[in-house]
Rosetta silent file (secondary structure, phi, psi, omega in degrees, C-alpha in Angstrom):
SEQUENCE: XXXXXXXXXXXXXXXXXXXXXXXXXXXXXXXXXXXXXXXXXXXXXXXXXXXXXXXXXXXXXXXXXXXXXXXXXXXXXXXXXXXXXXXXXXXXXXXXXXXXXXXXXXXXXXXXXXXXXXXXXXXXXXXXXXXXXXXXXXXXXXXXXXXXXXXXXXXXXXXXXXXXXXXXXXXXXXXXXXXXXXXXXXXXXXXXXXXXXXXXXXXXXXXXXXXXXXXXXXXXXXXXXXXXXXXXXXXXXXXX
SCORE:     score description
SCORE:     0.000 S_00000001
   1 L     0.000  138.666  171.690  -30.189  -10.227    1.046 S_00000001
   2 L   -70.441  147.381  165.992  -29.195  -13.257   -0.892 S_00000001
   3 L   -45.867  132.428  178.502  -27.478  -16.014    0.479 S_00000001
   4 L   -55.725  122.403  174.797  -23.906  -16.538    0.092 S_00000001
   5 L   -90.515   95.633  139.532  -21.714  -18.302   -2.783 S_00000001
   6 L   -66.447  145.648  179.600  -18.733  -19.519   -0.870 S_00000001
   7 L   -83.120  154.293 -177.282  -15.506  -21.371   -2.254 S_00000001
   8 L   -46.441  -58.573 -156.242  -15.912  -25.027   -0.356 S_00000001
   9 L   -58.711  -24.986  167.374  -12.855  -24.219    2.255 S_00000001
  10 L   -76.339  132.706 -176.251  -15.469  -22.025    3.867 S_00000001
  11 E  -135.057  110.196 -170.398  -18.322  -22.801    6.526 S_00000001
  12 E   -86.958  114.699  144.151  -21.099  -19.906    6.778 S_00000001
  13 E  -113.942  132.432 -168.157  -22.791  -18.785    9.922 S_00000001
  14 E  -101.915  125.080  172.936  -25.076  -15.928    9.292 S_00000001
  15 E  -113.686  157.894 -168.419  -26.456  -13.411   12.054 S_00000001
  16 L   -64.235  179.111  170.244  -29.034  -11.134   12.350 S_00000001
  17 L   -74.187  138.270 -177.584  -28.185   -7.088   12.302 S_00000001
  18 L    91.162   -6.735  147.811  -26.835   -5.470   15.933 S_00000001
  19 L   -76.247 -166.498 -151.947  -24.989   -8.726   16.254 S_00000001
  20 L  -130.612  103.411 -171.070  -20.982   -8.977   16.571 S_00000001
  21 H   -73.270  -48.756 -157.126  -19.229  -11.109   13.552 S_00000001
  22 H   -86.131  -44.953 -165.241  -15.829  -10.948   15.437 S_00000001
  23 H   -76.365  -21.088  165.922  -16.861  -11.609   18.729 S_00000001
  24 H   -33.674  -99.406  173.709  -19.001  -14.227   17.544 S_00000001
  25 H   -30.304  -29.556  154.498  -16.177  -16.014   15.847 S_00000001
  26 H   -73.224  -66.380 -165.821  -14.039  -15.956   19.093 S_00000001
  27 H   -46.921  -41.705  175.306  -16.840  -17.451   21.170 S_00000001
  28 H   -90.882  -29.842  179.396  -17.318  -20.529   18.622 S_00000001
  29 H   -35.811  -30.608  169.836  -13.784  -20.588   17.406 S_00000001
  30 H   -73.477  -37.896 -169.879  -12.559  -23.506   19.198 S_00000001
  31 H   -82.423  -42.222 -177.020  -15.413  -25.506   18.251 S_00000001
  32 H   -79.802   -7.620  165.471  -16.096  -24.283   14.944 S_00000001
  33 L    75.464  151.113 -169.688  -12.769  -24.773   13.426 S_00000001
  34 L   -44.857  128.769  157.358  -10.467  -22.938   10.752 S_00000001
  35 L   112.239  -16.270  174.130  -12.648  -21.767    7.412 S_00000001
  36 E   -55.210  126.646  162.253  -15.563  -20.385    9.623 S_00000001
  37 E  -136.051  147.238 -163.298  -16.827  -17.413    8.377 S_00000001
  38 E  -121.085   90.390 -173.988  -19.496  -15.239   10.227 S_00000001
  39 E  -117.711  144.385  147.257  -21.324  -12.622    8.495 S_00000001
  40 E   -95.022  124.914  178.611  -23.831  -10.252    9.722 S_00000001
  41 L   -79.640  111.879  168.256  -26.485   -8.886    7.852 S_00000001
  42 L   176.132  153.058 -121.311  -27.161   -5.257    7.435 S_00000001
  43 L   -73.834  -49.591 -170.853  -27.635   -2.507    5.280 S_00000001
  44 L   -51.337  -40.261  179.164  -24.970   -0.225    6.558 S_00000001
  45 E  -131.840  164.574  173.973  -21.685   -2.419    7.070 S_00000001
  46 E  -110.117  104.496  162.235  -20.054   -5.038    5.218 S_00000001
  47 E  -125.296  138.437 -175.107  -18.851   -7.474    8.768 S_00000001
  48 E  -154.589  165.331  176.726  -17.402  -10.647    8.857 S_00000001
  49 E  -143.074  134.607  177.578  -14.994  -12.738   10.851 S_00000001
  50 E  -103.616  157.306 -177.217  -12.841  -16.075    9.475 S_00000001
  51 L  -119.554  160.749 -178.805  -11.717  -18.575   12.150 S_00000001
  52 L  -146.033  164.417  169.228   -7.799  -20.016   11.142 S_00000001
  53 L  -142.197   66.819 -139.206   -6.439  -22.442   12.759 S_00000001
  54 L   -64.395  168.266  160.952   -2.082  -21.589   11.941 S_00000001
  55 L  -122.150    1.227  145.878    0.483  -24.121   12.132 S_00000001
  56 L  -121.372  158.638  178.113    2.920  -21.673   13.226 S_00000001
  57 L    -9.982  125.267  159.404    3.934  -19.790   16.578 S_00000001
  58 H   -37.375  -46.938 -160.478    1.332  -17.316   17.590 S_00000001
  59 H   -66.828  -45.780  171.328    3.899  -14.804   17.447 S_00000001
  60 H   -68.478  -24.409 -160.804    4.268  -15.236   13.721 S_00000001
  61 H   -92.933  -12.108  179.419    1.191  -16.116   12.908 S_00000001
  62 L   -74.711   15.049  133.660   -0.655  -12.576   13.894 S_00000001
  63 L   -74.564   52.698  166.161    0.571  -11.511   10.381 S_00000001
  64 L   -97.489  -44.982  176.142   -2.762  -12.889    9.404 S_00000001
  65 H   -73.515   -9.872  172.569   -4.052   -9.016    9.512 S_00000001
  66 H   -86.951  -68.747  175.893   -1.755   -7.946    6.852 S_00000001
  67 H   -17.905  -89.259  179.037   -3.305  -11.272    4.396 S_00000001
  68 H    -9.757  -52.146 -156.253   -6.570  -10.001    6.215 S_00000001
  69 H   -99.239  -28.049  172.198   -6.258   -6.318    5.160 S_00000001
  70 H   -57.163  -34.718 -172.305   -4.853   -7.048    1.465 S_00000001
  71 H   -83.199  -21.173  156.424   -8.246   -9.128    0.680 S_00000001
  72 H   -60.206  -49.364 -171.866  -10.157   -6.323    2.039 S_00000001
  73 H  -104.098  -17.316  167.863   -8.794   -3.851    0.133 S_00000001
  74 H   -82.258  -17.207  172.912   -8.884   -5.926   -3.407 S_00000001
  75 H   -67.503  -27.515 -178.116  -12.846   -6.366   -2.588 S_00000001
  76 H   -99.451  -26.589  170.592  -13.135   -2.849   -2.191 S_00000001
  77 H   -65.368  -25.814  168.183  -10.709   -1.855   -4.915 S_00000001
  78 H   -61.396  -71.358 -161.203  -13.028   -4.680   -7.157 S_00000001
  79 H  -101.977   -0.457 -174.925  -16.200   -2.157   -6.845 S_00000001
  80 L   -91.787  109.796  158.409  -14.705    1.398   -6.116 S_00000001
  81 L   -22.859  150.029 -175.107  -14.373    4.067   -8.860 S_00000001
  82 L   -73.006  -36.470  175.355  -10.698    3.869  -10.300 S_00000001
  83 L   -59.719  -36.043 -174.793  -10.393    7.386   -9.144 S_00000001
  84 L  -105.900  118.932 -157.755  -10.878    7.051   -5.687 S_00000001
  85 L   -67.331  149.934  144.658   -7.336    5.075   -4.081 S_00000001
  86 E   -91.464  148.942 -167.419   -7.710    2.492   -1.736 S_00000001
  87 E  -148.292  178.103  131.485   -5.000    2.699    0.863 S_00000001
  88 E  -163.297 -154.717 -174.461   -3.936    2.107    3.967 S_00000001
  89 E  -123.952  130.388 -174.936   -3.115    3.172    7.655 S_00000001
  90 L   -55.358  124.621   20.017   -0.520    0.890    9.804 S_00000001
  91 L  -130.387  -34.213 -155.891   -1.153   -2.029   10.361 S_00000001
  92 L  -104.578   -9.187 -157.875   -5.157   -2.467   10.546 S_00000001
  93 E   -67.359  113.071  163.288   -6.912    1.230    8.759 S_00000001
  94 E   -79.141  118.209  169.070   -8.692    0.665    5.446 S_00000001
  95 E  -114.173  149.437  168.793   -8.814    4.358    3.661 S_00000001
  96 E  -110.431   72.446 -159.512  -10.956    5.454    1.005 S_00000001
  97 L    86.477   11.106 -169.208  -10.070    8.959   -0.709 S_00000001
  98 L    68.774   17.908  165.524   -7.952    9.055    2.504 S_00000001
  99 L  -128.155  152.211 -164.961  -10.677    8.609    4.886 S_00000001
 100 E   -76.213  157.703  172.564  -11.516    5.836    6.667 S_00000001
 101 E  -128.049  -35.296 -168.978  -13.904    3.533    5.824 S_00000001
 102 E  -152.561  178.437  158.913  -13.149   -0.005    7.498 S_00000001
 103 E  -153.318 -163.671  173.441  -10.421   -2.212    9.056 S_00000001
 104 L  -126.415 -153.946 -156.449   -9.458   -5.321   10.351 S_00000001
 105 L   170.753  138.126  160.903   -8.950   -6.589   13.773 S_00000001
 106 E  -119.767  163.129  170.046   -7.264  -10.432   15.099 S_00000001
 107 E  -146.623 -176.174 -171.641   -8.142  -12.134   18.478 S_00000001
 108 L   164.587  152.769 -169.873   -6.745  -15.465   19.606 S_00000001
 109 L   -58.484  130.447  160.753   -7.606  -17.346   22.806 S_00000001
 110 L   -87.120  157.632 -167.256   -6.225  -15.746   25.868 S_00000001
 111 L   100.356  -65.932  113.229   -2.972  -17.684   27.456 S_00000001
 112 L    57.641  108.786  123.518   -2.714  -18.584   24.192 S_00000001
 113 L    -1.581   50.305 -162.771    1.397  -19.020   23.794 S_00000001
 114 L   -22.978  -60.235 -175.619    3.709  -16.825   21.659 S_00000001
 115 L   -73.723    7.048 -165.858    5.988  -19.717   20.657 S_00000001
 116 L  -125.398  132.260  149.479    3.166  -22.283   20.209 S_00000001
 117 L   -21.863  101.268  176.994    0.682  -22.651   17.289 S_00000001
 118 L   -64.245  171.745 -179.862   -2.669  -21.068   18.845 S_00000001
 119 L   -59.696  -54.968  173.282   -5.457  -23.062   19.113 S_00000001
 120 L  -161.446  136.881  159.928   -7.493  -20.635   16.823 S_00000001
 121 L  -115.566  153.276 -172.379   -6.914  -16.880   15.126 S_00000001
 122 E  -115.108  145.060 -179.193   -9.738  -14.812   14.147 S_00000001
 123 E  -110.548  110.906 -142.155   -9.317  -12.085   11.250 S_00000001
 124 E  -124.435  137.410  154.733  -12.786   -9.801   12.256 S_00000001
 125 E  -139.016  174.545  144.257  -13.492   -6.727    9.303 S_00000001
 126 E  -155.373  164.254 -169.951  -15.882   -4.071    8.630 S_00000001
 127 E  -134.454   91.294  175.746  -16.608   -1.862    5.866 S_00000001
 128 E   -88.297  144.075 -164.316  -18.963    0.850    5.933 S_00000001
 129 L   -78.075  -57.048 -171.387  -20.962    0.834    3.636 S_00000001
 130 L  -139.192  121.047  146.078  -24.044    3.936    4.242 S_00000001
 131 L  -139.979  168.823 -151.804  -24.787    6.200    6.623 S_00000001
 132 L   -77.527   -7.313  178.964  -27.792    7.841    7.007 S_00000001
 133 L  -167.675  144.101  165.435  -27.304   11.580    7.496 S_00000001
 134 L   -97.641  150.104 -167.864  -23.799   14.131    7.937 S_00000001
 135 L   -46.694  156.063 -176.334  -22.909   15.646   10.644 S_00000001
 136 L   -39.331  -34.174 -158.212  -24.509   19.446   11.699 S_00000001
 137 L   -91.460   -1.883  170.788  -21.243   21.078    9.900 S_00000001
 138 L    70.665   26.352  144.853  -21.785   18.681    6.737 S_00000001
 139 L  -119.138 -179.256  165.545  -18.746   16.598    7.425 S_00000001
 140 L   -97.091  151.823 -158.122  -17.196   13.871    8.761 S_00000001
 141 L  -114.777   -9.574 -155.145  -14.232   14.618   11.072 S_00000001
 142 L  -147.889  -58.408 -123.323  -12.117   10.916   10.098 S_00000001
 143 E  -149.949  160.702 -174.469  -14.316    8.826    7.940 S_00000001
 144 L  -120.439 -168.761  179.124  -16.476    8.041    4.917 S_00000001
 145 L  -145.031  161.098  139.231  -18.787    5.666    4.146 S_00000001
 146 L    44.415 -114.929  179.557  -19.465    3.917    0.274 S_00000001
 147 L   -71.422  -57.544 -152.299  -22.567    5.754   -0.773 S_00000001
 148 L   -68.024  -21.920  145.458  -20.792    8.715    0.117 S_00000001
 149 L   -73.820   28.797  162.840  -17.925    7.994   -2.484 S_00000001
 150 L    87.634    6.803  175.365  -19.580    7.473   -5.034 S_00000001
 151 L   -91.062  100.875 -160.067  -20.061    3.482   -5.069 S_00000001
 152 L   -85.566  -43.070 -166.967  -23.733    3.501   -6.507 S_00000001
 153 L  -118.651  108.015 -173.495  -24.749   -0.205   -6.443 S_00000001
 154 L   -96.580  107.518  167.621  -23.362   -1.688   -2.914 S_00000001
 155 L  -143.756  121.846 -139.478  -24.175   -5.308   -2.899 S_00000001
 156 L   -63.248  -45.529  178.378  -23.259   -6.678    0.607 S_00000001
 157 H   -48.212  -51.989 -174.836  -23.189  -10.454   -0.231 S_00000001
 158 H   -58.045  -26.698 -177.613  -20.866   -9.566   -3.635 S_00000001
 159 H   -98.182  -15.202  166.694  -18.353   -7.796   -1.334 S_00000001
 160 H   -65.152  -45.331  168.321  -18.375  -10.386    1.128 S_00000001
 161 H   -81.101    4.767  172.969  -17.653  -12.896   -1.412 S_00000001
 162 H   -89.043  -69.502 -173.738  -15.169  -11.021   -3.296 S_00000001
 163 H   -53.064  -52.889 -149.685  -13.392  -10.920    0.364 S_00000001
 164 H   -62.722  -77.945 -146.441  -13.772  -14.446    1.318 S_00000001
 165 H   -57.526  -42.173  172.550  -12.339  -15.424   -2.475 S_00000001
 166 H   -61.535  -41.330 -155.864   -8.988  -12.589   -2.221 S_00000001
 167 H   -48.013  -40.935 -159.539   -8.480  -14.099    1.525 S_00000001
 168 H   -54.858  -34.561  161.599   -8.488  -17.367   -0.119 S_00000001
 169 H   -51.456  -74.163  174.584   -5.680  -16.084   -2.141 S_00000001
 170 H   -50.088  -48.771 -165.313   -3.339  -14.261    0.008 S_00000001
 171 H   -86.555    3.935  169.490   -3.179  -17.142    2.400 S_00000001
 172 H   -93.403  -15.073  175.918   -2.447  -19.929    0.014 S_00000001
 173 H   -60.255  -41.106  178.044    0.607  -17.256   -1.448 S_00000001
 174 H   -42.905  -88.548  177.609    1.381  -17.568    2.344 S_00000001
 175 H   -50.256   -7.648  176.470    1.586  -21.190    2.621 S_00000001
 176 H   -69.325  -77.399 -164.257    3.105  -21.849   -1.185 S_00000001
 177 H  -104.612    4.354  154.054    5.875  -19.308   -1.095 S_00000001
 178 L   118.320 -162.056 -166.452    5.844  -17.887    1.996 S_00000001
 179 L  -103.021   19.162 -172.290    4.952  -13.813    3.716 S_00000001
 180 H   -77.575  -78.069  162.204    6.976  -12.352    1.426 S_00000001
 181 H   -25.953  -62.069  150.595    4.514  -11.781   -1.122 S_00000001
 182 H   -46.037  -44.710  177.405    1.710  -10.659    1.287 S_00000001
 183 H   -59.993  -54.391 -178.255    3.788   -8.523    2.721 S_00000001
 184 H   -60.032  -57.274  176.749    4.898   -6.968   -0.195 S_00000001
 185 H   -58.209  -43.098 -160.193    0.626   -6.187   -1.528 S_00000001
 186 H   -65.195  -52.217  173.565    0.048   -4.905    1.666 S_00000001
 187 H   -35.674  -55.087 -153.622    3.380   -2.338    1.545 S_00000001
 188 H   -71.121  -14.299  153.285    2.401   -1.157   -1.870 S_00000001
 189 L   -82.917   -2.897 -178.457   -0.740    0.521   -0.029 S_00000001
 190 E   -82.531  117.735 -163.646    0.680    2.213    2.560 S_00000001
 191 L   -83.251  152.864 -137.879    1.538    5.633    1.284 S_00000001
 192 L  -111.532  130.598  175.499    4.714    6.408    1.294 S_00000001
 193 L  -133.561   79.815  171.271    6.221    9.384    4.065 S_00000001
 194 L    85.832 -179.135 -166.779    9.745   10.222    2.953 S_00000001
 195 L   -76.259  172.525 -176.219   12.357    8.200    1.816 S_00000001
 196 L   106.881  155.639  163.527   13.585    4.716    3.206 S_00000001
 197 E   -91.563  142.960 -174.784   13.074    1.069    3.057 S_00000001
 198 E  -112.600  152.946 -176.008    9.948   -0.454    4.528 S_00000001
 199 E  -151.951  175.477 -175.669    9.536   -3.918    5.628 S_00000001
 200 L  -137.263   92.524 -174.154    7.573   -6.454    7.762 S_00000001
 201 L   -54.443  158.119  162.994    9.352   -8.620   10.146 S_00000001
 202 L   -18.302  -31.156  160.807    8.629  -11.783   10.946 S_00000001
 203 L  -102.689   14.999 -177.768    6.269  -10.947   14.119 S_00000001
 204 L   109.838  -24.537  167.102    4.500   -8.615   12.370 S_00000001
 205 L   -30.487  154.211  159.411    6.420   -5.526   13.114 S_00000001
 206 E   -90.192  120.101  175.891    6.580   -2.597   11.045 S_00000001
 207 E  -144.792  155.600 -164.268    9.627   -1.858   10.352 S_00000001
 208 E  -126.335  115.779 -160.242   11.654    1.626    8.319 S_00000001
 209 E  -112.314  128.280  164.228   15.388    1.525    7.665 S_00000001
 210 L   -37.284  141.250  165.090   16.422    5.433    7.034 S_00000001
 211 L   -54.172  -82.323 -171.312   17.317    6.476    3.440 S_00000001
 212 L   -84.077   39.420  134.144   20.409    6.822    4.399 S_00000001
 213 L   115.074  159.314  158.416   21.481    3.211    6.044 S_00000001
 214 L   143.215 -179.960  176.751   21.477    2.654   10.047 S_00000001
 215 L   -91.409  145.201 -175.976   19.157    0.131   12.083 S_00000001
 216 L   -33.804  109.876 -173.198   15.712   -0.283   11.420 S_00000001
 217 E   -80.827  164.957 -150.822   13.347    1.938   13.107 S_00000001
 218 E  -132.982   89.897 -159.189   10.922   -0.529   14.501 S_00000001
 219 E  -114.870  118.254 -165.984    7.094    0.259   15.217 S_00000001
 220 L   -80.406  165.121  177.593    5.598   -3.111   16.976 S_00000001
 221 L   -84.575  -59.013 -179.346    2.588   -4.792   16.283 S_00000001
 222 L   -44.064  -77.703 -169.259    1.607   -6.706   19.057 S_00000001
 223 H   -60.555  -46.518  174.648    0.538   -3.213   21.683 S_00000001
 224 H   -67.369    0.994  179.199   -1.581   -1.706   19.349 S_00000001
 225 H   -71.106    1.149  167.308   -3.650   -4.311   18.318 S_00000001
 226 H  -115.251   18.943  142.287   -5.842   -4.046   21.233 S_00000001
 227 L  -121.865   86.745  173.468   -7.422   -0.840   19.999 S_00000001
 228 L   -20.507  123.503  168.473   -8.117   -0.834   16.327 S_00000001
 229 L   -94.041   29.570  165.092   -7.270    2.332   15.119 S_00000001
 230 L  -110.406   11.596 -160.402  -10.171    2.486   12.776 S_00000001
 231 E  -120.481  123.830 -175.162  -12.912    1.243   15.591 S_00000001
 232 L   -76.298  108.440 -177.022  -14.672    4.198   17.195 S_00000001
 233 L   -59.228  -39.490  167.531  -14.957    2.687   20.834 S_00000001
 234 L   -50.687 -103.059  165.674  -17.994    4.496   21.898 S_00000001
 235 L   -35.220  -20.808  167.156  -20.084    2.988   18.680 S_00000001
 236 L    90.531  -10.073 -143.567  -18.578   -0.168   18.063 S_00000001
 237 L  -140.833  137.976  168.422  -18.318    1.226   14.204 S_00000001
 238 E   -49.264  126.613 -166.860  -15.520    2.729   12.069 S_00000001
 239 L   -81.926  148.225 -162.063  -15.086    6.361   12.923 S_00000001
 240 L   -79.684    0.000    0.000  -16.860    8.981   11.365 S_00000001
């Protein structure tokens, strides 16, 4: 695989295949500083992890996975038949045809402060890309891959840097004009289930005010995030 073309704001370290991009990028984050990104090479997945380093409250700043998951889904939305939607599933699922293909994932230092700037957050993805044979019954029970939609020329460095270049995006809309805007790309993938307004509070909540008026129903962010609900736990790999 060729070598990366990064925008400048970026600092690459590249690992072999069967390593960990995300956990990587926690282990070095303190040292290696906001703009790291950590790709692993191999055929199968597209994985990488960015190091950040926010200047606001932890609590706020773990809307980094919606930015995360918008830049994600214009890289794959960049190289994807027109036909087949990209979408997703709250707050971290990347779908493809309505099966999964990838997500995202944040970490931050534990201890780490709600009210305090952390130290460092990391926005971790994957994308698969191939796999090599379907199951006895000639499906998949959750997930796709790619190949198997129809994306004939997969080339992992162009979708990494197509990610790195959207991230670059979303998070300077952040700091210009604020989460509004991020918030807002992310919504417009989320498929819509009945009537109401949807929004994204301030700590990242989800949150769905009834068509017809009342307080918000409110689905937090913060306890699920420490199971992806695209990351097969057994395999390490979005499930199939």
């Amino acid at each position: 695989m060729p070598e990366l073309v990064l925008p400048p704001v970026y600092r690459l370290i590249t690992l072999r295949e069967h390593r960990d991009a995300f956990a990587h990028a926690m282990a070095v984050g303190a040292e290696a500083g906001a703009g790291t990104l950590v790709w692993v090479r191999r055929f199968d997945l597209v994985e990488v992890a960015v190091v950040f380093e926010p200047e606001e409250p932890l609590v706020s700043a773990r809307r980094i996975l919606y930015a995360g998951m918008n830049a994600l889904a214009d890289a794959l939305a960049a190289h994807a038949p027109p036909e087949k939607p990209v979408a997703f599933r709250w707050p971290d699922t990347l779908l493809f045809d309505g099966a999964i293909v990838g997500g995202g994932r944040i970490g931050w230092p534990e201890g780490a402060s709600e009210d305090e700037p952390p130290p460092f957050l990391v926005f971790g993805a994957m994308l698969r890309t191939f796999v090599g044979a379907r199951s006895e019954s000639g499906d998949w029970a959750f997930g796709t891959s790619l190949e198997a939609e129809g994306v004939d020329v997969i080339d992992m460095a162009e979708l990494v840097e197509s990610f790195a270049r959207h991230l670059m995006v979303h998070v300077h809309d952040w700091m210009d004009r604020g989460f509004r805007k991020v918030g807002e790309t992310w919504l417009a993938r989320l498929p819509r289930e009945g009537a109401g307004r949807r929004g994204i509070d301030g700590n990242g909540d989800f949150l769905l005010t009834p068509a017809g008026g009342g307080a918000p129903i409110r689905h937090a962010l913060l306890p699920v995030l420490a199971a992806p609900g695209w990351l097969d736990p057994e395999t390490g790999l979005p499930w199939l």
